[in-house]
Structure formats: structure tokens, C-alpha cells
C-alpha positions as CSV (number, residue, x, y, z in Angstrom):
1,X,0.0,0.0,0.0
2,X,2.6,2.4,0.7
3,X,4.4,2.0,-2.9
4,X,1.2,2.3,-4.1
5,X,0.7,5.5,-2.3
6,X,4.0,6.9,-3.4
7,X,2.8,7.6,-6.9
8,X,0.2,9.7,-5.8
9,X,1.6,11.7,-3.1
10,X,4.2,12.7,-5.7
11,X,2.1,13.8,-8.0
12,X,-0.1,15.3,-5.7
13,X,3.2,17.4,-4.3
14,X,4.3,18.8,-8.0
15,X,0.5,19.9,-8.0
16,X,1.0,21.8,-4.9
17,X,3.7,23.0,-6.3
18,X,2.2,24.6,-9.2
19,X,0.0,25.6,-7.6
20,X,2.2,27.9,-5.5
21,X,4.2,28.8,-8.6
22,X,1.1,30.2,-10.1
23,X,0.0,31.8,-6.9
24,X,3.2,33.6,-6.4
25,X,2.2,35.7,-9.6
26,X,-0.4,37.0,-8.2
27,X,-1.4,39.7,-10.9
28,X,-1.3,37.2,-13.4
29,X,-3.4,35.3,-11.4
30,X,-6.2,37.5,-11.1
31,X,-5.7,38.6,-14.5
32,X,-6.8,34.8,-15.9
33,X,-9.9,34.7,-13.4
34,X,-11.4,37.6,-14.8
35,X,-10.5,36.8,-18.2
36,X,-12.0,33.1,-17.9
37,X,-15.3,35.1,-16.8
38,X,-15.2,37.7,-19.0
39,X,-15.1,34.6,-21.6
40,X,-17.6,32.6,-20.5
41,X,-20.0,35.6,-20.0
42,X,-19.6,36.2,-23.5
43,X,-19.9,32.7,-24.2
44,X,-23.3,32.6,-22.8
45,X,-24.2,35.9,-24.4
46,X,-23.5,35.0,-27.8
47,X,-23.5,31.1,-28.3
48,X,-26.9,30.5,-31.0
49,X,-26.4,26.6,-30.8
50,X,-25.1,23.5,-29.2
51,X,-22.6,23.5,-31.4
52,X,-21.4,26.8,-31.2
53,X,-21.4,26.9,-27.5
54,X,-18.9,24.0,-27.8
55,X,-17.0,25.3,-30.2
56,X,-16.6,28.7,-28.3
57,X,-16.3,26.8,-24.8
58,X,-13.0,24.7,-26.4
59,X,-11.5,28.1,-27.8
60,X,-12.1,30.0,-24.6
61,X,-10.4,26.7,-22.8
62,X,-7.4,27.0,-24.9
63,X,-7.1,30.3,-25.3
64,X,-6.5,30.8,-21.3
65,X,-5.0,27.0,-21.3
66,X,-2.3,27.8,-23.4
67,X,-0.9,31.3,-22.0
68,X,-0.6,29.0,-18.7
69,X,1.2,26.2,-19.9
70,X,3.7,28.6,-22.0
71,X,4.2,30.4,-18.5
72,X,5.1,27.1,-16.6
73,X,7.0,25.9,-19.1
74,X,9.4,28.6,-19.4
75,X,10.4,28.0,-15.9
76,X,10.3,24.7,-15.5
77,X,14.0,24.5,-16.6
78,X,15.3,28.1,-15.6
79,X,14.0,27.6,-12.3
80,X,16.2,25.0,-11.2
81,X,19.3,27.0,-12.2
82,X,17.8,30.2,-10.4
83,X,17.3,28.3,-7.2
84,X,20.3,26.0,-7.5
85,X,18.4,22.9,-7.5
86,X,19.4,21.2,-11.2
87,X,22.5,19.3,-9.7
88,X,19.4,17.5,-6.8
89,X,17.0,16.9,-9.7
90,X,20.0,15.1,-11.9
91,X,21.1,13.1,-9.2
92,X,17.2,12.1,-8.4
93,X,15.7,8.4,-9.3
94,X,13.7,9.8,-11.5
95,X,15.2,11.1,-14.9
96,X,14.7,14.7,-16.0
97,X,12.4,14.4,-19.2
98,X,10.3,12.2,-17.2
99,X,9.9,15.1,-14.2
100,X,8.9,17.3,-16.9
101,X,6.5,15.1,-18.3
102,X,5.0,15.1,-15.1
103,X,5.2,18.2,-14.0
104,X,3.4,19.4,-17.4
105,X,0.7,17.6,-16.2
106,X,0.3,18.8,-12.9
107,X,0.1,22.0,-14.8
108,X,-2.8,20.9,-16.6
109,X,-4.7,19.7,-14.0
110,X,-3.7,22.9,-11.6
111,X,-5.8,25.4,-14.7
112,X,-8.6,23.2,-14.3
113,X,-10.7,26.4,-13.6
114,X,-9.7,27.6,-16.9
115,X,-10.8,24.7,-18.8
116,X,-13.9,23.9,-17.1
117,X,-15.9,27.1,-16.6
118,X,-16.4,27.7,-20.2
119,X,-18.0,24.2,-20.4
120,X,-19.9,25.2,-17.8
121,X,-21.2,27.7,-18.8
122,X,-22.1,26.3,-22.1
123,X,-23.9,23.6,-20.1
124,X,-26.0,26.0,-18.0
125,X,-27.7,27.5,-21.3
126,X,-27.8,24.1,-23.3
127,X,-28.5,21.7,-20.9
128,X,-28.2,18.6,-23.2
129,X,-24.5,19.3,-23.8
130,X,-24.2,17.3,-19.8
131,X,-23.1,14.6,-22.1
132,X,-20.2,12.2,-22.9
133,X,-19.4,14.1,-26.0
134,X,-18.6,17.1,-23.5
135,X,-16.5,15.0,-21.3
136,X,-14.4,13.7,-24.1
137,X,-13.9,17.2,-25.6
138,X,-12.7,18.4,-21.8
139,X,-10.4,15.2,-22.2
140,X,-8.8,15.9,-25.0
141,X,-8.5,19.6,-23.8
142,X,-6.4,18.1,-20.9
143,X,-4.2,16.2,-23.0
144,X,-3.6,18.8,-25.3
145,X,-2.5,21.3,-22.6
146,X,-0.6,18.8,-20.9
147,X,1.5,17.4,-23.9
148,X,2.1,21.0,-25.6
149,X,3.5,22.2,-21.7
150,X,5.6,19.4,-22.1
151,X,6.9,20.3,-25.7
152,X,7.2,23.9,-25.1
153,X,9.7,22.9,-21.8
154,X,11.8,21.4,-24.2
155,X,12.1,23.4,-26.9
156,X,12.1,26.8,-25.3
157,X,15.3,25.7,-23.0
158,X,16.5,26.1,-26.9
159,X,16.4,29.8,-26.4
160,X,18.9,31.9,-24.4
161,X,16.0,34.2,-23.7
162,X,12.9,31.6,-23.4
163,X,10.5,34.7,-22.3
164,X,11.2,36.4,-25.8
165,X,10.2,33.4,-27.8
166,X,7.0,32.6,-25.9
167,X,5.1,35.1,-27.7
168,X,5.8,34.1,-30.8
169,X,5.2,30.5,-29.7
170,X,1.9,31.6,-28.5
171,X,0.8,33.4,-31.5
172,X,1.3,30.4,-33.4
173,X,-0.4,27.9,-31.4
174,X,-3.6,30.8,-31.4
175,X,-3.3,32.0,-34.7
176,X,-2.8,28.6,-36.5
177,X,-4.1,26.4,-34.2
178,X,-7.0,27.8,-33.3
179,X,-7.5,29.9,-35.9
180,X,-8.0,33.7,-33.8
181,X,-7.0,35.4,-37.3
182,X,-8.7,34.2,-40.2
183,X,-6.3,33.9,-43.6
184,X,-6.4,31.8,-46.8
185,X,-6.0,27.9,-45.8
186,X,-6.6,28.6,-42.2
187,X,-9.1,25.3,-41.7
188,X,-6.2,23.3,-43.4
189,X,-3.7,24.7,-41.8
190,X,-4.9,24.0,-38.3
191,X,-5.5,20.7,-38.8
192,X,-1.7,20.4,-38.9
193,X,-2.2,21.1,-35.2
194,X,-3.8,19.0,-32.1
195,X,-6.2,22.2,-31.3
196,X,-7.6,22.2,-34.9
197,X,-8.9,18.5,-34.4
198,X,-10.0,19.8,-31.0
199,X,-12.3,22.0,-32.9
200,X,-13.1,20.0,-35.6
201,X,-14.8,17.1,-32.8
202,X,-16.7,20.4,-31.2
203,X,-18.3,20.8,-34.5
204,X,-19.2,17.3,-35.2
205,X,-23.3,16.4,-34.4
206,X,-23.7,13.3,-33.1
207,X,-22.4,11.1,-30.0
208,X,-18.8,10.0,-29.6
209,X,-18.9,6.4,-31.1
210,X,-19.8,7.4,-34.9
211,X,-17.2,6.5,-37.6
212,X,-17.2,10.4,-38.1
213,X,-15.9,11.4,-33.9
214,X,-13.6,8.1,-33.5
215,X,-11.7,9.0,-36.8
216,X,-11.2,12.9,-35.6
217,X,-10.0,11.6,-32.3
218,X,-7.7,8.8,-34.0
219,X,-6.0,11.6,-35.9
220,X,-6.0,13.8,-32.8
221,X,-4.5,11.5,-30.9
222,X,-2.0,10.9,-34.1
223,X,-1.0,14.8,-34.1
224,X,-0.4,15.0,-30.7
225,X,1.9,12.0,-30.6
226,X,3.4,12.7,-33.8
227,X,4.6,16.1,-32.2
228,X,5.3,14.9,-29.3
229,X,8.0,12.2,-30.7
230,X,9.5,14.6,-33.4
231,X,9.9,16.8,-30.6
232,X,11.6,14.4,-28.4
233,X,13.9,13.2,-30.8
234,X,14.8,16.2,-32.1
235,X,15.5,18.6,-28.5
236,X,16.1,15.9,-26.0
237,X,19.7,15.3,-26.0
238,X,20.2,18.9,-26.7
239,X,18.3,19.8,-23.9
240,X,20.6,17.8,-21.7
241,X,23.9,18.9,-23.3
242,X,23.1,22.7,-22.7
243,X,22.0,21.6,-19.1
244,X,25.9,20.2,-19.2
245,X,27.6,23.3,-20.5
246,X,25.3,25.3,-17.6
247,X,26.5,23.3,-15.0
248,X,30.6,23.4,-16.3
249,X,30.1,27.0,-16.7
250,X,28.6,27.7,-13.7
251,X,25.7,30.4,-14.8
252,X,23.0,30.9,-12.6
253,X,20.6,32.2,-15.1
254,X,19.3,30.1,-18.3
């Protein structure tokens, strides 16, 4: 019983700890509560349809979801060269993309407000969205956030200055993925991304075992591990080689 529990009070410790890491920026903080809200209100306001309301609840989700998990990833890394602690969590049992993994998830699950008020409040005016189609959608919200928080940890160590890039990271993930700008071949082009899928199952009538919903969350699920792997192979020995050069050279600062 106690191995078993071990598993659990870990990850129920790095949750903690985001938590306090997201508590400590207080202003930000506030500043995602009220946008949530402010979302959801409008949300309410102006979804016409089921549909709709799902389709505006996911991009409200990932719109907040995504600022969050840029933010914790950009410290995940730097912060255990600012507080000295990269040398404990090298020598640890558990290896270092794994505690990133894992930490990217606690992430997720610490902006669960984020993601689940807008579903909410699409349930409150459409009442028959309480469904399993809902629930998977939230799911694959999760994942998404989780997975990309993961990525982003690994390739914005890449960057001697990772809060310059995450704009531009951002921008990308909203502007392709979720398509905030519209431009020629946007529909296409953010199918090349997991949130376009996301979207694309939001839009979709019907319940979550037609042909139709299992084949957009097969090729969901494809994307995100497609990106995830190409990723991994590509950043995660470089990742641990500028990690080495830190250490030798003795900087604080990433």
C-alpha cells in the first residue's frame, strides 16, 4: 500500500507546487480569473447553438490554457538554475524528461478552472451538452494542454532568452491552431495542429462512437503523438547537453 501511495503523493506534491508557482504571480493570477469570466459571460451571451457553445467553450479553454502552460513551461528548466536545484534533480531516481513530463501535467490539472468554466457555462444555457461528448472534448483539452507544456519545456530551454520566444510561440499555437486570425487555408492549416482536431470534434453532431468522432479523435491522438516524438527526438539530447555546458560553466541564469 505504501508503494502504491507513493505515486500519488508525488504527484499530488508537484500539483502543490504549481500551484504555488502560479499563486506567487499573483497579478497574473487575477488577471486569468477575470479573463475566464469575461469569456464565459460572452460565451453565454452569444452562443446560437449547441454546437457553437462547444466550439466557443474549447477556444475560450485554450485560449486561457495555453498562456498558462507557456508560462510554466518557461520556468520549468530556468527555475532549477535560479534556485540552485538542477544538480538535486540530476542526481534524483527519476530522470529529468520524465519530471517534466509530469510536471506538465500537474500543470494541466492545476488550470482546471480555466478549462472547465467555459464548459460550464455552455452547459448552463444548453443543458443537453451534460453529455459524454462534452467529457471527451474536456479530455482531450487536458491532453492537449498537458502534452504542448511538455513540448514547449523542451524546446524553449533552446532559447537563451525563453521569455522572448514565448510570444511568438503563443501566437502560433492561437493563430494557426485555433484559428483567432482568419487567412487563406486557415481550416487546413490548423488541422496540422492537435487544437484544430479539438475543434473540428466540437463541430461534429452526433455522439462520440460514430465512424465520423472516433476517426477525428484517432487523428487527434496521431498529431499529438506525432509532435510529441518529433519533438523528443529532435530537443532531448540537446536539452541535456546545454543543461551540461550550464553546469561546467557555472551560470545561474538560463
Amino acid at each position: 500500500m505504501r508503494l502504491a501511495s507513493r505515486p500519488l503523493r508525488f504527484a499530488a506534491f508537484l500539483i502543490r507546487v504549481q500551484w504555488i508557482d502560479r499563486r506567487a504571480t499573483s497579478s497574473f493570477l487575477i488577471g486569468i480569473t477575470l479573463q475566464t469570466g469575461i469569456l464565459t459571460l460572452a460565451l453565454t451571451d452569444q452562443a446560437t447553438d449547441p454546437s457553437h457553445a462547444l466550439e466557443l467553450a474549447c477556444r475560450a479553454a485554450l485560449l486561457t490554457g495555453i498562456g498558462i502552460a507557456l508560462l510554466s513551461a518557461m520556468s520549468s528548466i530556468h527555475n532549477e538554475f535560479r534556485y540552485g536545484t538542477m544538480e538535486n534533480v540530476l542526481l534524483g531516481r527519476m530522470s529529468l524528461s520524465k519530471l517534466l513530463a509530469v510536471r506538465a501535467a500537474a500543470c494541466a490539472v492545476v488550470m482546471s478552472p480555466a478549462i472547465v468554466v467555459p464548459f460550464v457555462g455552455a452547459m448552463t444555457i444548453f443543458p443537453a451538452l451534460v453529455s459524454a461528448r462534452t467529457a471527451v472534448l474536456i479530455g482531450m483539452v487536458y491532453g492537449f494542454l498537458a502534452v504542448v507544456g511538455h513540448q514547449t519545456t523542451l524546446l524553449l530551454s533552446q532559447f537563451a532568452r525563453p521569455a522572448a520566444a514565448v510570444p511568438w510561440i503563443r501566437l502560433l499555437l492561437l493563430i494557426v491552431g485555433i484559428s483567432i486570425l482568419p487567412f487563406p487555408g486557415a481550416q487546413p492549416a490548423a488541422l496540422a495542429l492537435p487544437p484544430g482536431w479539438i475543434l473540428r470534434y466540437a463541430d461534429e453532431a452526433g455522439s462520440p462512437g460514430t465512424p465520423e468522432s472516433l476517426t477525428t479523435l484517432a487523428m487527434f491522438v496521431l498529431i499529438l503523438v506525432g509532435w510529441s516524438v518529433a519533438l523528443g527526438l529532435t530537443l532531448r539530447r540537446r536539452v541535456g547537453t546545454k543543461i551540461e555546458q550550464r553546469l561546467v560553466d557555472g551560470r545561474a541564469e538560463w
